[in-house]
Each structure stands twice: as C-alpha cells, then as structure tokens.
N, C-alpha and C positions, 0 to 999 in steps of 0.2 A: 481652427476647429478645436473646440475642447472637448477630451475624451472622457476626463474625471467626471462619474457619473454621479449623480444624486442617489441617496441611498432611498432604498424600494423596500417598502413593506408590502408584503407581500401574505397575504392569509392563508395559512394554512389548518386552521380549526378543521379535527376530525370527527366526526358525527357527535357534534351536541355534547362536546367533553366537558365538563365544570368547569371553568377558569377557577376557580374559588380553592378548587382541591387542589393543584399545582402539583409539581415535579417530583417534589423534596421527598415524599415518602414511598412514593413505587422506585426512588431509586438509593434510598439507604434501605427500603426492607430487602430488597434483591442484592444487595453489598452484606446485610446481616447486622446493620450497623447498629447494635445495641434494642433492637424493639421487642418485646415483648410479646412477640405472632407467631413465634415458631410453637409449634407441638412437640410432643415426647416421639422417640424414637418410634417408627410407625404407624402414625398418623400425617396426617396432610394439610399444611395449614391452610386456613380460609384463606389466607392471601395469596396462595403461590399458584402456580402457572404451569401446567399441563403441556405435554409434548402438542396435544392439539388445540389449544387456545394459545399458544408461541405466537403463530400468523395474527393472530389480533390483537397485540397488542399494541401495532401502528393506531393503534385506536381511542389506546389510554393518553396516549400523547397528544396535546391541542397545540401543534408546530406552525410558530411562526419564519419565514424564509426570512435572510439578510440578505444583502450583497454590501461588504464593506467600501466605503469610498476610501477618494486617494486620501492621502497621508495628512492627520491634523484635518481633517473636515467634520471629526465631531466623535460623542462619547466611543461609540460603535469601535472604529481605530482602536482609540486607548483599553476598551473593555476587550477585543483580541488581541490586541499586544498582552495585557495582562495576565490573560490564558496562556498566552504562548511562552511567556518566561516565567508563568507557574508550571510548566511541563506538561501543560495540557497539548500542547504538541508533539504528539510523543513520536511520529515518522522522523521529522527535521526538525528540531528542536530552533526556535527563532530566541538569538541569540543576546540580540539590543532592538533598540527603535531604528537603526539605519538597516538592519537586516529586516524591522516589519514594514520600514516604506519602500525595499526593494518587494516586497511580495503584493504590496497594492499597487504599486507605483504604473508606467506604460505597461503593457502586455502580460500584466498580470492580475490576475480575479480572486476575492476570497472570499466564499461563503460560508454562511452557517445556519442552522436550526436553532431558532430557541424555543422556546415553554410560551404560552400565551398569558401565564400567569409572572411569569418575570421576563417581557421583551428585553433584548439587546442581552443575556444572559449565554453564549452559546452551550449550548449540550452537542455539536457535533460540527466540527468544521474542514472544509473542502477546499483545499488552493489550487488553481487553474495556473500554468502560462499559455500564453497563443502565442504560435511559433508558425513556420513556413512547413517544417515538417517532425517527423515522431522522435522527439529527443531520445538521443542514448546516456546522457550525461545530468544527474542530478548537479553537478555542480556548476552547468552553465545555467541553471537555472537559478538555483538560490542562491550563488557566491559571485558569477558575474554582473558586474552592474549592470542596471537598467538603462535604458536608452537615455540622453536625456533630454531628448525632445521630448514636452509633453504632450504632442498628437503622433497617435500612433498610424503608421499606415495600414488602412485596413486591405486592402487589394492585397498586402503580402503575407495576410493572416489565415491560413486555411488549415490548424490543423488545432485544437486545444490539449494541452497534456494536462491530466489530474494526476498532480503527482504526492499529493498529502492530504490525508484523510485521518481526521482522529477525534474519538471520543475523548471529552472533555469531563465523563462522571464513568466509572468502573461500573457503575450496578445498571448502567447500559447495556452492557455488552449481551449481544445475542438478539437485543432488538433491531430491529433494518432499517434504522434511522440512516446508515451509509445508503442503502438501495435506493431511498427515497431522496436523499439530498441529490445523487448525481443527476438521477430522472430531470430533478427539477431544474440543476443548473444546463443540463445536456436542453430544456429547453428557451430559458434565458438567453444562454450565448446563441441558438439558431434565430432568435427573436433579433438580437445587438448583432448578429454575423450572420445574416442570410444563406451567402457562398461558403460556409464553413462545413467540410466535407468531414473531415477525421477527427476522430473523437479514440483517443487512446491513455491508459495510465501509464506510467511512468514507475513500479512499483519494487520495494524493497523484496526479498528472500529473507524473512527471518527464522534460523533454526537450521541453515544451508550448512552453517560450519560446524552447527553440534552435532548434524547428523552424521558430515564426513569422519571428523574427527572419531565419534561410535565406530564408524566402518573401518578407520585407520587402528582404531584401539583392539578391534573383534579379528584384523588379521593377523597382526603382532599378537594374537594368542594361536593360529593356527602354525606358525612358525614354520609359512612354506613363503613360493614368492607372493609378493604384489601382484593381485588380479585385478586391480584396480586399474594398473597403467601398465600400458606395454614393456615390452622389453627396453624398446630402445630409448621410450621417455623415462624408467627407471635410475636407465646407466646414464643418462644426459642429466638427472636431477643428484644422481650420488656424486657425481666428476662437481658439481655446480658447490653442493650443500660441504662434500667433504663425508658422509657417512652414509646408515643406512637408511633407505628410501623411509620406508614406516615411520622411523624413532626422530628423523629431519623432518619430517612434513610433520608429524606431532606436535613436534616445538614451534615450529616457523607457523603453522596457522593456527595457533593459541594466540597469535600476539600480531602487530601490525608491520613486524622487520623486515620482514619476505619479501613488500614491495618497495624496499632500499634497493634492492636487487634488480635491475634489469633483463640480465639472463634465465632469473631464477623466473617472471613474472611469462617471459617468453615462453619457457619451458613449461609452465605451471597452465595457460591460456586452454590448449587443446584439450588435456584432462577433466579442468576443472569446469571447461565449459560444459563438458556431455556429462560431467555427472551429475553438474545442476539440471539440466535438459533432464536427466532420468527420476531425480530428485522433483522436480515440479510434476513431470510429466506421470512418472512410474511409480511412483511412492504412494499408497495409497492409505485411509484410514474409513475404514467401512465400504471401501469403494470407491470414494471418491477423493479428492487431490488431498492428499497430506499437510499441504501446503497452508496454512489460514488465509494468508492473501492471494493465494491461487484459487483456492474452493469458494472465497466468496466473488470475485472477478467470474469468474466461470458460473456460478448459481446465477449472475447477472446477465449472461447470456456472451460474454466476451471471447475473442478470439486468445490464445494463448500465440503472443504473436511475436519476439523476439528479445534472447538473450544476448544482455551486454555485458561486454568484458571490460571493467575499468570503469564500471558508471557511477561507482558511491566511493571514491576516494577518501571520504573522510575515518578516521577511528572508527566510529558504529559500523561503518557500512564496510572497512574490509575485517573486520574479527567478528562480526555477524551474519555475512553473506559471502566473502572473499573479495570484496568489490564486484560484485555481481548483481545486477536489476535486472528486471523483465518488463516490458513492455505485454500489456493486454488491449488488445485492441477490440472500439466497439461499432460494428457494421447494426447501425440502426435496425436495417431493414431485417436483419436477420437473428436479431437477440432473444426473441419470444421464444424461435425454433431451437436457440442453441442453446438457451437457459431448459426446456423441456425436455432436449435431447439429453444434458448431461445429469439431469435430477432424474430421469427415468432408465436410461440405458447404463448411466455413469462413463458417460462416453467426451472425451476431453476436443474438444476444436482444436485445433494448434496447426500451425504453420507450417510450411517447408523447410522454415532454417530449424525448429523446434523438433521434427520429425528428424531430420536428418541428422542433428545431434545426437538424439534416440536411439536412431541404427547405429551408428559409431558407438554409443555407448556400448548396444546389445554384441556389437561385432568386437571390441575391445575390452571388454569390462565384466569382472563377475563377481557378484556380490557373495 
C-alpha cells in the first residue's frame, strides 16, 4: 500500500483577487519596507487597514493550499526545506534535509498557503504528526525517527497533533492566514482519515520565562519571603541550589543548567507547573489571554487542554518556556460556541488538569 501522496492543488482564489497584483506589496507596505505611502504624522494612508476592514483582509489574499509529498518528490519539498533553513520556521527550526524528510516522511503531513500569483512559494506553513494519541513531547515528534516502513498503519491513527505553524513573511502577521490553513488541513486529514477523532496542537509558551523572571525580579525588590512558592518548596530549592531562593532561580532560569539537575527539575515541576497554568490561564491583556499562542488557539474556538512538563527539551524551549508546552485541544463540534464564548464574554475553556493547576496556584501563590 503506498501512502506518499501526490501533491494536491487545491484553489483557494478569494473573491475575484487579481493574480496580476500578487503578494509582494500588501506585505512590504505592512513591514514599512521602504515605500513611499506612509503620510505625515496624522493622517492615514490610503493603503493601511482599519481596526474594522482587519477581518477582510482574507480577501486581499488569492490562497493557494499545498500538501508537500514525501521526500524528493519534486520542487514543493526543496522550496520548504528552503524556507525552513532560511528560518522561516521559526516554532522548530528544521535543521538539514534528514530532519525535512523526517517531517514529510510516514505519519507526518506539511502544509502551506501560497499567493496564486507565485504557486509553490509558501507564505504560511503547518506540520501535522498522526499519532495514536495527544503528544506531550515535541521531541518525539521532530528528533525521533520515523518509522521506516513506508505504509503507514491507518487503523492506529486517531489523533493528529499541529504542532508547527509559522509565517514565512513578517508583514503577515495579524492576517488569519493560521485560522484558515488549520480549517482547511482539519478537513484534508477527515477526507485521507475518516475515523480520525482528535484534532489537538502541540504548542510552545513563549514569554513563560520572561514573565517569571519579572515576577522573580519584582519580589527581590519587596525583600519579604517568596510568595511564589511555599515554604517548604522554598527550603527544598535553597538545601538543592546552595542560597537564596529569588537570586538561584534568577540565575538558573536565565540559562538552560537547572535541567543538569535532577532534584533541582523535581523540586522546580509543582511550582513551575501552576504558575504557567496561571500565566496562560490568568494573565490577561485587554481581557483576554496574554499569551499570543494561547489567544489565538482560544479565538479559534480550542480547548485550553493540558500542561507538559519536560515537552520542549531542547535550548529554545527550556530558556523560553522552562520546557514547558500546552496542548490546545479542538472538539469540532463545539469550536463555533467556544470561539464566541471567549471573544464576547472573554471567558477561557480549559480543562481539569488546567483548572486544577489554577487553584493550587490561587491557594499557593501571590503575585
């Protein structure tokens, strides 16, 4: 049975866009990139974009979908490998070509958007794995090898994680070319996976550690105890570090040594889990999640559905998160109501383990 798909063109022309005008200047005038449209200190240029013409501008974009085949099956491949080691990957940076046919290769999917005026060019791309269930671990994802049967079993495939999503051009951003691409892959893989129930991200925290670190820096000016952490996780992390709790956790989570330490990681799990819990959950800016990957997950209608401890091992992901990931999970049926509920009430979906880390924060913890 061969699973290596043929690569799908798939039209995505949105109402009667030019081809002819192309991508190149909605997205350096939005970058600022040398054009000559801006106006004087207030006035408004013809070209820019109003809090309420935002939503339209899915409109200005004439998006064509990919789905990349497996490895060496044609330009596609080498044009996202290209991206991806020009740092257009900017979640999990792909490394070599052994690390881009581990991400096409068995059980894994990559999409992308491009412009209809330069097909195979992407402007926003999406990595899938299909697993049996909701990974906690980015690295068994990008750094374990792939199976190497090339037929994959479909009967043990019920769950897909998105676990890398990245715009490919800066003067994107703010557009919902992310919203649209999952839509469209969330109906791809039900079309190639019938019985495929779970549909959840796999998703980085970034800003987890700058914030703690603020919070560690703002007590060490009030020069009482640590309200952060208990008593008795205090004196378990000073016996561990050798000093004081505040001026050790300062040092040790600026840099990635803390997890050399296996008692220090033990000791560090309970805290560091409920302050992210309060940090995604609690944190708010205007009202709604603080978080950039949490606010757009959740404006998508997703479940705020379980923190991992130990899921991003690598450099990035423990001086950026603490090695810390979340999983957002997306119940089909219910995304309309929970995208509605959270833009209008500002009211967050989350889990039992998400809620219950919350109380412990609220019963432990004071900012």
């Amino acid at each position: 049975m061969r699973t290596g798909p043929s690569i799908r063109y798939l039209s995505e022309d949105l109402d009667g866009v030019s081809k002819s005008f192309g991508v190149e200047f909605p997205v350096r005038q939005r970058c600022g990139d040398g054009l000559d449209v801006f106006p004087s200190e207030g006035q408004r240029s013809p070209f820019s974009i109003s809090g309420n013409e935002r939503g339209a501008e899915k409109h200005v974009l004439g998006m064509v979908f990919f789905r990349v085949p497996e490895p060496g099956a044609g330009h596609l491949a080498f044009t996202v490998r290209s991206a991806a080691e020009n740092q257009s990957e900017a979640v999990h940076p792909v490394k070599n070509w052994a690390d881009m046919k581990r991400r096409v290769g068995p059980y894994r999917r990559c999409y992308f958007f491009s412009h209809c005026s330069t097909p195979g060019e992407p402007l926003i791309i999406l990595h899938v794995a299909l697993t049996s269930e909701i990974s906690s671990s980015i690295q068994t994802i990008i750094v374990k090898e792939s199976p190497t049967s090339e037929t994959e079993e479909r009967d043990k495939i019920t769950t897909a994680i998105l676990y890398s999503l990245s715009l490919t051009q800066q003067g994107l951003q703010g557009v919902e070319l992310g919203t649209f691409l999952i839509k469209r892959v969330v109906k791809e893989l039900q079309k190639e996976f019938p019985h495929l129930g779970t549909f959840a991200s796999l998703s980085p925290i970034p800003g987890f550690t700058k914030w703690l670190l603020g919070l560690l820096k703002s007590k060490a000016k009030d020069h009482g105890r640590n309200e952060l952490l208990t008593d008795s996780e205090c004196k378990e992390i000073s016996e561990i570090t050798g000093g004081p709790v505040n001026e050790t956790l300062k040092t040790f989570l600026s840099s990635s040594e803390w997890v050399q330490s296996e008692q220090l990681v033990r000791a560090l799990q309970a805290p560091l889990m409920r302050l992210c819990a309060w940090y995604l959950y609690g944190e708010k800016h205007r009202g709604y999640a603080l978080n950039p990957v949490a606010n757009f997950h959740l404006q998508n209608g997703a479940v705020m559905w379980r923190i991992n401890w130990m899921a991003d091992v690598s450099l990035k992901g423990i001086t950026g998160s603490c090695g810390l990931m979340v999983n957002y999970r997306y119940f089909l049926e219910d995304t309309a109501t929970n995208r509605a509920t959270y833009l209008s009430s500002k009211s967050i979906k989350a889990s039992e383990q998400v809620l219950s880390l919350v109380a412990q924060f609220q019963k432990n913890s004071k900012l």
